[in-house]
N, C-alpha and C positions, 0 to 999 in steps of 0.2 A: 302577157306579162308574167304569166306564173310559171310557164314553159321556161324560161331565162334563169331563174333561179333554181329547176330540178334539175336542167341541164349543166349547170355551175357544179350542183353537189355531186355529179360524178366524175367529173372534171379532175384531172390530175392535180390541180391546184386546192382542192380539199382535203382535208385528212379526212380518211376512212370514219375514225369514228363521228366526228363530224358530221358527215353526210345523213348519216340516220337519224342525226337531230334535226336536220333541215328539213329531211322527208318529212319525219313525225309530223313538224309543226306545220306544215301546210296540210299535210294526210288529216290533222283534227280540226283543220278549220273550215267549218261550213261552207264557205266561199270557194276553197281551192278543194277539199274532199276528192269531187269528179275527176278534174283536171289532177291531183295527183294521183290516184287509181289508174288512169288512161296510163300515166308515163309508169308505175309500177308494171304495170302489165305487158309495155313494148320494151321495158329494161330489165326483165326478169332476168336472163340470163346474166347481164352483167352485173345486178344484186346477188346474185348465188355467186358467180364469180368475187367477188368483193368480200363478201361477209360469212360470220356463224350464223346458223341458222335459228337463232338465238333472236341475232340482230334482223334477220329478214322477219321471222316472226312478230316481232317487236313493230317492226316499219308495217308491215299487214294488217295486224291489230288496231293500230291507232290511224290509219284511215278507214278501213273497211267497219270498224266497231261502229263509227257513225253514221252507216247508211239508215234510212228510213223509209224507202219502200219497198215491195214483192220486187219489182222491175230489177233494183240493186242487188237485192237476194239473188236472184237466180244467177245475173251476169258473178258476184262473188263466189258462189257455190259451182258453178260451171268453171270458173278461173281455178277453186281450189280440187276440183276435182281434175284438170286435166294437168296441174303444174300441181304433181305429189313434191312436198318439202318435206323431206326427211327430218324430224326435229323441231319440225314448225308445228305440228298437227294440234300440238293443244292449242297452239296461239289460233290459230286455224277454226279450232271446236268454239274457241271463245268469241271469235268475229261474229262468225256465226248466230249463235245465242244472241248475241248481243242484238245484232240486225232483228232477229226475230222479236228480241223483247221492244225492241224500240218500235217496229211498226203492231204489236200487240196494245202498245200504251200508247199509241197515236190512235188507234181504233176505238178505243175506249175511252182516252178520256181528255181529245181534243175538242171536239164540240162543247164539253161544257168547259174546258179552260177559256175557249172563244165567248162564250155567252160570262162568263166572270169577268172578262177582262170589258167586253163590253160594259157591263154593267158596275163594272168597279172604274172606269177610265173614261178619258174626255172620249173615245173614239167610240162612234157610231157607229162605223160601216168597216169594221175589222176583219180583214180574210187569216187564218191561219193555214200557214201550207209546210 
């Protein structure tokens, strides 16, 4: 199902700016995250073709910002090392960071949000992932 909808926003039938709203929002939602990084990465060329590099920037940022494991990091840092975007690099530097900070504060201070939540909520047998 989520394939139908990145495939649409490249589609002639979208305006350009457009499309980068459609990426965005699936790029920051938990749910689609994966699934839209996968079609970033085999549509690369015809994002660079499409847009400033402003706007690719922009659409990188706001999925990759939300990864949370090493595993992400490396596949992101490997993406952004072998496809150099001229003009993308701080959005690029920020992804980055951000991935890192976000599996920094899952190291540190997931287990005790899970034991609070446990012990502040009806649920017993709570997994956080």
């Amino acid at each position: 199902l989520l394939e139908k909808p990145l495939v649409f926003a490249l589609s002639e039938k979208v305006r350009a700016q457009d499309t980068s709203i459609l990426i965005n929002n699936l790029g920051s939602n938990d749910n689609a995250r994966h699934s839209t990084w996968e079609f970033i990465k085999n549509n690369r060329a015809e994002l660079a073709r499409r847009y400033q590099t402003d706007d690719i920037g922009d659409i990188l940022k706001a999925t990759a910002s939300g990864f949370i494991t090493t595993e992400d990091l490396v596949d992101v840092e490997r993406f952004f090392n072998d496809y150099k975007i001229r003009g993308a690099e701080r959005a690029m530097a920020q992804s980055l960071e951000m991935i890192r900070s976000n599996i920094a504060w899952r190291s540190r201070d997931l287990e005790n949000i899970r034991k609070w939540l446990v012990k502040n909520t009806q649920y017993d047998n709570l997994t956080c992932s």
